[in-house]
N, C-alpha and C positions, 0 to 999 in steps of 0.2 A: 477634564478630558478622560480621565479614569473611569466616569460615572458613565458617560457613552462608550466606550468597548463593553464596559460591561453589559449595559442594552445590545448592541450590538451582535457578542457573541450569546448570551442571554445565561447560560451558563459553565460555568468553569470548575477543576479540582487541578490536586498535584500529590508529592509526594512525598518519600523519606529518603533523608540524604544518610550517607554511610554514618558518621555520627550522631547521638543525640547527650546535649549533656545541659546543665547551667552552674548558677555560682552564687552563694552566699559568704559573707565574714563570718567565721566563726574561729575564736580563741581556742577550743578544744579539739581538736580534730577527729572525727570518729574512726574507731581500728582498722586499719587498713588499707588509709587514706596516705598517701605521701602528702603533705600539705606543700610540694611547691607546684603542686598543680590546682591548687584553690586558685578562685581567682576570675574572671569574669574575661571570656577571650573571641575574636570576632575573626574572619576570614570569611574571601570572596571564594566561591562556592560555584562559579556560574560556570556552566554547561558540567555542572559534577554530581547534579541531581537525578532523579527516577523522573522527573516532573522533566517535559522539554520545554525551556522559555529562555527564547534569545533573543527579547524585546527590550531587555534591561538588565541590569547585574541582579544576582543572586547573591545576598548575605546571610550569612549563620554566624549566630549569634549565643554561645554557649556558655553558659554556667556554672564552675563543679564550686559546689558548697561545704563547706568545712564536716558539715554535720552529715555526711557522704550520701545527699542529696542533690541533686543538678537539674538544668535544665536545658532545651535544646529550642531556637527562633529561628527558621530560615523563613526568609524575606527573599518574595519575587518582586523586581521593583520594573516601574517603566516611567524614567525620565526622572524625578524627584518622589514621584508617586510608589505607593507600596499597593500591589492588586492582589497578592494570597501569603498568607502564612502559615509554616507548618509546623506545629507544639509538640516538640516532645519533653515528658516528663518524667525523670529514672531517679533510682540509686546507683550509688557504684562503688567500686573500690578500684584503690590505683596503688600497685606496689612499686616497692623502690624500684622493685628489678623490671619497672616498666612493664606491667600488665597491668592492662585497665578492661573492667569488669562493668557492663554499665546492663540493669534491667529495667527496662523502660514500660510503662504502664500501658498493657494491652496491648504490648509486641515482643515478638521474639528476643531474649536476650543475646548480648552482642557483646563482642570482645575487640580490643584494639591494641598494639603495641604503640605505648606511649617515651616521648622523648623531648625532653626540655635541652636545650642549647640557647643558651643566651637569655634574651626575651621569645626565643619564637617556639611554640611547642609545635611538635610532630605526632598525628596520627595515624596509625599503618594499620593496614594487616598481614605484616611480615610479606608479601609479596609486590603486588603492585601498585596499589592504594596508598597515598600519601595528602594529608592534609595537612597543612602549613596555616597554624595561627598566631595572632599578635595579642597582644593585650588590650581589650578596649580601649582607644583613647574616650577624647571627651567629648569628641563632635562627633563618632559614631555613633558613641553611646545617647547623646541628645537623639540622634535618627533612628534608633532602635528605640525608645522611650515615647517617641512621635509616632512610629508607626504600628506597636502596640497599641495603641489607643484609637487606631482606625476602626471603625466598627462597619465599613461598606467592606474591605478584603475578604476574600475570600479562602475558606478554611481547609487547607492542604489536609487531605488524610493519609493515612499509612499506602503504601503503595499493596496494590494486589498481586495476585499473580500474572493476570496479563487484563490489559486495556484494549477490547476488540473497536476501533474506529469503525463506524461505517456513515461510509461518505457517499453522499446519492443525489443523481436526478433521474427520476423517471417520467412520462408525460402520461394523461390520459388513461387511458383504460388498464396502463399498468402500472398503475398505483398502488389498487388491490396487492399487489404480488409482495409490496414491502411492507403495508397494510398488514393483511393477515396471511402472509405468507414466512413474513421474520417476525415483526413487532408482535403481534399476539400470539403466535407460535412459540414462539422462542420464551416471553416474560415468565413459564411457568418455574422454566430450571435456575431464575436468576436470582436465588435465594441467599448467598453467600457474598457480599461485597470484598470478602479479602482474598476472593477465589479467581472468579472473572466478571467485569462490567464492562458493561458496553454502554459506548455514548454514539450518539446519531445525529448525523447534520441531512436535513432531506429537501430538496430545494421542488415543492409540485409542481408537477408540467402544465401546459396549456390545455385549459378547456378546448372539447374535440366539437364541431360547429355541426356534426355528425348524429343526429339524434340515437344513430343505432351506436354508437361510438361516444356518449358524455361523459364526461368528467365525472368518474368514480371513485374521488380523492373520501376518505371516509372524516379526516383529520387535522384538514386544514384546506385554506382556500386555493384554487389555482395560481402559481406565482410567489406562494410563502417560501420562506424558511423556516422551517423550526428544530429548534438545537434541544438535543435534552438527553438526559442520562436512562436506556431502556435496564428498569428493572422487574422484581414482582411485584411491587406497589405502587409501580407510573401509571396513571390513568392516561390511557392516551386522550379520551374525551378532553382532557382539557389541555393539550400541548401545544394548542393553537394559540392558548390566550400568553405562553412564551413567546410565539413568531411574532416576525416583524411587524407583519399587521396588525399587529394585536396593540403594537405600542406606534402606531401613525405610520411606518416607513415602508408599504404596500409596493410601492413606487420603486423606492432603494432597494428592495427582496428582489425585484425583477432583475433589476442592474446588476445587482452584485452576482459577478458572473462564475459559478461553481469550478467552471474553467480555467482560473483564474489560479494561479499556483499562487497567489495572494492571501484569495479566500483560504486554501486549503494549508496555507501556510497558520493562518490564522485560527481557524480548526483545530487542529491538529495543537497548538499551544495552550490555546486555552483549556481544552479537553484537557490535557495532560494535567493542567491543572486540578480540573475536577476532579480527576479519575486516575492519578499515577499508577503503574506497573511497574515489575520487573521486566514484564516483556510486553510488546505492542505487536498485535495485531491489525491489519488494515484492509477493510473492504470496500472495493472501490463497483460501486450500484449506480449502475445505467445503462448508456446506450455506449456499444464499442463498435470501433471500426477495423482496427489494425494499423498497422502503418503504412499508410500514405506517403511517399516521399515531395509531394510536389505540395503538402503542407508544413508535414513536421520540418519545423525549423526553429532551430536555438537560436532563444533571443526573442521571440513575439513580446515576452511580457520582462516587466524588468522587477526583477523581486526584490524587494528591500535586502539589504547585507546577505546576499548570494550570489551568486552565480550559477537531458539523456533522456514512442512515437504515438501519432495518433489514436485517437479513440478511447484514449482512457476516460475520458468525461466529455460527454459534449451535454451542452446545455442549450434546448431549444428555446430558451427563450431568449437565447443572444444568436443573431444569425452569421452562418460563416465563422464561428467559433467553438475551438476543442481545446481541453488539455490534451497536450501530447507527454511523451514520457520524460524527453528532455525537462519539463516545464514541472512535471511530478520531480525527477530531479532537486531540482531548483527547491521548490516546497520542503522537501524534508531534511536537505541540506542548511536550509533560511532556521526551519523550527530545530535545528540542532539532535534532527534523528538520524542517527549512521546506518540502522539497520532495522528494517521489521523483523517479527521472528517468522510472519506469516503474512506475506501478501495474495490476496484472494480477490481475484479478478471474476468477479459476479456479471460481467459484460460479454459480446461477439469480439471474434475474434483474435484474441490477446494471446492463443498458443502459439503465436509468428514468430520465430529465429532472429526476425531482424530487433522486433519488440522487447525479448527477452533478451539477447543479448545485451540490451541497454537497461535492461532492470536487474541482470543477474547482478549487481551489489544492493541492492534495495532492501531484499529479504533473504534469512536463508530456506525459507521455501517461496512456491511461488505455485495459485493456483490459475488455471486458465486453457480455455479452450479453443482451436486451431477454427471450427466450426459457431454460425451463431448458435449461441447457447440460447437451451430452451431450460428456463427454471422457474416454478413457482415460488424459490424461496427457499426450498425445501434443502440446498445445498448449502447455503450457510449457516440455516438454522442449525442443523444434522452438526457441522464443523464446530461450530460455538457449544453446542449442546454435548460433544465427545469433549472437547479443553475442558468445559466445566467437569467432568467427569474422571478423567485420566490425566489432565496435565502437562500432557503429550501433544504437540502438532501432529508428529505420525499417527499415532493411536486414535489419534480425532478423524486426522484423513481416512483412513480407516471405517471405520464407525458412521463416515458419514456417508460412504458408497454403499455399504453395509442396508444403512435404514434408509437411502431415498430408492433400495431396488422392489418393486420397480416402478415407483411413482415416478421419477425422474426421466426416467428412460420412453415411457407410455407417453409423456409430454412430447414427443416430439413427431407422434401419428396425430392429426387430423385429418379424418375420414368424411369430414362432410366438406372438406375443402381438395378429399385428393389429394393429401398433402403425405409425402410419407417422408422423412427428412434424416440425414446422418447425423449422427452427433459423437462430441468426446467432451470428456473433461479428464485430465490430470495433473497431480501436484508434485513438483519438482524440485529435486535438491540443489540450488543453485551452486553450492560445492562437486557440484559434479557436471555442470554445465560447461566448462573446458576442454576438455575431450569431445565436446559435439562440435564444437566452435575450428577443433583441431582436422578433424576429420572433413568438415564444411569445405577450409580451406586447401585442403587434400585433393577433394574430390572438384571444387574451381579450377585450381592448377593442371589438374590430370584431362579433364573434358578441354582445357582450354589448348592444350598441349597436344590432342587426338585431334580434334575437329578440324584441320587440315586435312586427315587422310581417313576419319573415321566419320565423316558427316552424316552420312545416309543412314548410320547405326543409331547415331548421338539423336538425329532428326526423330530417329522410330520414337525413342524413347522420353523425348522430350512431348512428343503431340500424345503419350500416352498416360501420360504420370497424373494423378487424381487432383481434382481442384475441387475446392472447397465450399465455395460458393458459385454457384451457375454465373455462366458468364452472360452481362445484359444482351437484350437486344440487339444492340447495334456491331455487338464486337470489340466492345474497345476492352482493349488486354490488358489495361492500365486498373481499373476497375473491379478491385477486390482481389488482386492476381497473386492471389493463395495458393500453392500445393505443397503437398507433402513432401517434404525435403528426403526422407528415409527410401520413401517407396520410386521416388526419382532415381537415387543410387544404386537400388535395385536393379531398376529396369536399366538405367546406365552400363550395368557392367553385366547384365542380361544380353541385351543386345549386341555390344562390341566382342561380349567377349573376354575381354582385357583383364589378367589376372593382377594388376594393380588397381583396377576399379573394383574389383570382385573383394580384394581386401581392404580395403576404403569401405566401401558397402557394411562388410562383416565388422568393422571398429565402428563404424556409426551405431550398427543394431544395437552394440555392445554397449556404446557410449548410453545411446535411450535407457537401455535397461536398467544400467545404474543408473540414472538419474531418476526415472520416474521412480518417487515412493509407492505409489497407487494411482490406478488408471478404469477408468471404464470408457468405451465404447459403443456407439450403438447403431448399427444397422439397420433400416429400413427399406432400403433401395438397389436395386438392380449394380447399379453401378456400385462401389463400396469399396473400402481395402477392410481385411483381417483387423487388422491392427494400425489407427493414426498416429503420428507423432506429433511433428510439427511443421506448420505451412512455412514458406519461402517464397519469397517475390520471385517471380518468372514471366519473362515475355518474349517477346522477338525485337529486337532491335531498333526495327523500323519506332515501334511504340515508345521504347525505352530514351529515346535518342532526340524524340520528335520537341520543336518547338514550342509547347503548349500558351506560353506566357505571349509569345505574339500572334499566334495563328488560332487560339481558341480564349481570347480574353476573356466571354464569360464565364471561365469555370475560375476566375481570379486565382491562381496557381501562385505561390508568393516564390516559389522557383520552380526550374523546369525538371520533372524526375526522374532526370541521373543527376540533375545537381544537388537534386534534395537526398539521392539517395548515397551517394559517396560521402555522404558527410553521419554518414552514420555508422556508428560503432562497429557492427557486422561487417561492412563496406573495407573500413579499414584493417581488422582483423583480417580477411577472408579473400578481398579482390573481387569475392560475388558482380560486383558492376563491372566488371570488364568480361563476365561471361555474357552478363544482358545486354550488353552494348556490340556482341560477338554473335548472339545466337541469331538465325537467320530463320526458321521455323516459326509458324505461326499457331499462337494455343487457343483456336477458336471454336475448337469442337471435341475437347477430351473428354476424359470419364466425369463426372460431376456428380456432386450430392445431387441426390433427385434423378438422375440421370436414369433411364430406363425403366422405369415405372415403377410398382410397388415388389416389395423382393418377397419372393413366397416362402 
């Protein structure tokens, strides 16, 4: 069973647990050594590693040796099976008065307060770290002697400084962009393994039936997977002969749905393996939509030992299917991760109030754009390429606005199509996402409290506030129905008047400011604001309110959206759905990206 994950995921790392020690007899004890910490000692370890794996218990298995040599065996196991091991090898000393001294070959040396009680030894480090060991018995010790001697596990190395994920579907003709937009751009700076790695899972899109539009995958065939660690010496020429197809499962690469907080569950453990950090990074590359409410719903999929919206992953080659954030949730909860240090949202739309609100525990930054983002690549490369550099999230974010101006920005003029388009990207201190959250529900309460006697004000300002995406054809308000929540409270306490919306207003600008770390903007169009923050569901009631599930069955709606959308985090913080079930205005004709042709 072991030998297929490992096909499966194709390749895997991990990392270093707080201690590393072993254990020989020896009669003499070398200076320094307290000898009642000789001795050969084991403890379960699991969810206490740099490696994430909550497929099976984690054992360490330690050594301290008389002749003040040791050694350190943690064992990731699933079911009976052992799938990675990670070796450490040191000196040390241990004084009576409880300090242990351990230098471990080809890492940092490391210090511990030691403590013997009874049989069970104690490892600290004087604050909150606490490991709890036994003495090996004898049927451990068989299971550690057993699985030393596996020679398919795979070989947990020292943890780096941060492990960049990046998890991707793209289709067709945007392939190129993670092609040679990340993967060869980026392999030149990735010279130091114990600095930052990246590993890549990338699932190809569908061939386009489009002669002017074919499949310009450079790297694998349409419908692959291929999982593999990006370095300076990956050949990408051959990363195909790791994907699925490459070992018969063409078929199963289709199926296995990227969306699928399974797959990503699954990702995300094994990498950990191959590739352990101190801190995890995660970029999430594809197609985004935002949040949807009459999809996002907790619960589509049911994730092994787990238990917060649309667009974070859709995969076209499963129809009628997205990860949503709930369902990321779920994923990094199952893989035993509490916190990225840096969630980067490589996707449209993902700057949404409602979206982040449900990610703001995910990461303590979070990058993403209100607007479909227009990138070659060039914005994560730039971000990974500042980590490796500075060490810094901020410093990166930074650095990475810095070098894509103004490649990044020129991206979003196409002149042979007419196209002149707005855009944003900014990265956010989700420690300071509170205050926006605070002030959302301020400014719900306060419109909702006016619009009896203030309608005609609330109406101006509601039919004027920027939306983000052009609204379709037909009108329906349901349909991307993005605006800028900042520049809405604006115009709100513009028009009324009201010196309680006017301060509502001023703590929200305030609230943005400290959160965004760094921001760029980019104007093309007639229509525009100064400055975007972040979009917010907005419609008219009629919309909000309507039956969808019986009166428009083929958009198969798994609920109708206000059901979908009071069930989400923002909803219940905030009451937001009781403005949109209130508002009587219709937003069919406001300012719009694109809106009024090219901006001179």
């Amino acid at each position: 069973m072991k030998t297929n994950l490992k096909q499966l995921m194709l390749l895997a790392c991990f990392m270093l647990s707080f201690v590393a020690c072993t254990n020989d007899s020896g009669d003499n004890p070398a200076k320094g050594i307290d000898t009642r910490i000789v001795g050969n000692w084991f403890s379960d370890v699991s969810g206490m590693t740099y490696a994430k794996w909550n497929y099976g218990k984690t054992w360490q298995n330690t050594e301290f040796k008389a002749d003040g040599t040791g050694s350190t065996r943690i064992y990731y196991t699933f079911e009976d099976d052992v799938i990675g091991c990670e070796k450490i090898d040191f000196t040390y000393t241990a004084s009576a008065n409880g300090v242990l001294t351990m230098n471990p070959k080809d890492r940092e040396k490391m210090y511990a307060n030691w403590q013997l009680v009874g049989d069970e030894l104690t490892l600290g480090d004087g604050f909150d770290i606490d490991l709890k060991f036994k003495k090996t018995t004898s049927d451990m010790a068989a299971k550690f002697d057993t699985w030393s001697k596996d020679d398919e596990m795979i070989d947990v190395p020292q943890p780096a400084k941060y492990t960049v994920f990046v998890y991707g579907n793209a289709g067709g003709t945007m392939d190129f962009i993670i092609e040679q937009g990340l993967w060869e751009r980026l392999q030149q700076y990735l010279t130091d393994h114990n600095n930052v790695r990246v590993v890549c899972m990338y699932k190809y899109g569908k061939d386009q039936p489009d002669p002017d539009k074919a499949f310009t995958g450079k790297y694998a065939a349409p419908g692959d997977i291929v999982w593999f660690e990006l370095t300076g010496e990956t050949d990408l020429n051959t990363i195909k002969e790791q994907g699925m197809q490459a070992i018969g499962m063409g078929e199963e690469a289709k199926q296995l749905k990227i969306c699928d907080p399974n797959t990503m569950r699954m990702f995300l453990e094994f990498s950990s393996l191959l590739c352990p950090a101190e801190d995890y990074v995660m970029g999430i590359w594809g197609h985004g939509s935002g949040f949807d409410a009459m999809y996002d719903v907790p619960g589509k999929y049911e994730v092994q030992q787990a238990r917060a919206t649309r667009g974070v992953m859709v995969d076209e080659w499963v129809d009628n299917e997205w990860m949503d954030m709930y369902e990321m949730y779920d994923a990094m909860q199952a893989a035993g991760i509490e916190k990225f240090n840096t969630l980067m949202f490589h996707n449209c739309f993902m700057g949404n109030i409602e979206t982040l609100t449900q990610a703001r525990s995910f990461a303590d930054y979070i990058f993403a754009s209100a607007h479909l983002l227009s990138s070659g690549g060039e914005l994560m490369t730039e971000f990974i390429r500042g980590l490796i550099e500075t060490g810094d999230a901020e410093k990166a974010g930074n650095l990475m606005f810095e070098r894509c101006t103004p490649e990044w920005q020129n991206s979003y003029v196409d002149e042979a199509k007419n196209d002149y388009a707005n855009g944003d990207y900014k990265m956010i201190r989700t420690d300071k996402f509170e205050p926006i959250i605070d002030a959302a529900k301020q400014l719900c309460d306060r419109i909702l409290a006016l619009y009896p006697t203030q309608k005609e004000a609330i109406d101006r300002a509601t039919k004027s506030v920027y939306r983000f995406e052009p609204i379709d054809a037909n009108k329906n308000e349901f349909i991307y129905p993005f605006f800028d929540i900042a520049n809405y409270a604006q115009l709100l306490a513009k028009e009324t008047d009201d010196a309680e919306l006017k301060a509502i207003s001023a703590a929200m600008d305030k609230a943005f400011d400290e959160a965004f770390v760094c921001y760029r903007d980019v104007n093309n169009s007639k229509e525009h604001l100064d400055h975007y923050t972040l979009s917010i569901c907005l419609m008219s009631k009629l919309f909000y309110t309507f039956d969808y599930m019986t009166k428009v069955p083929e958009l198969k709606a798994l609920n109708n959206y206000n059901e979908g959308y009071e069930k989400c985090d923002f909803h219940k913080l905030t009451g937001w759905g009781n403005w949109l079930k209130t508002n009587e205005q219709y937003l069919n004709s406001n300012p719009q990206k694109g809106g009024g042709g090219k901006l001179e």
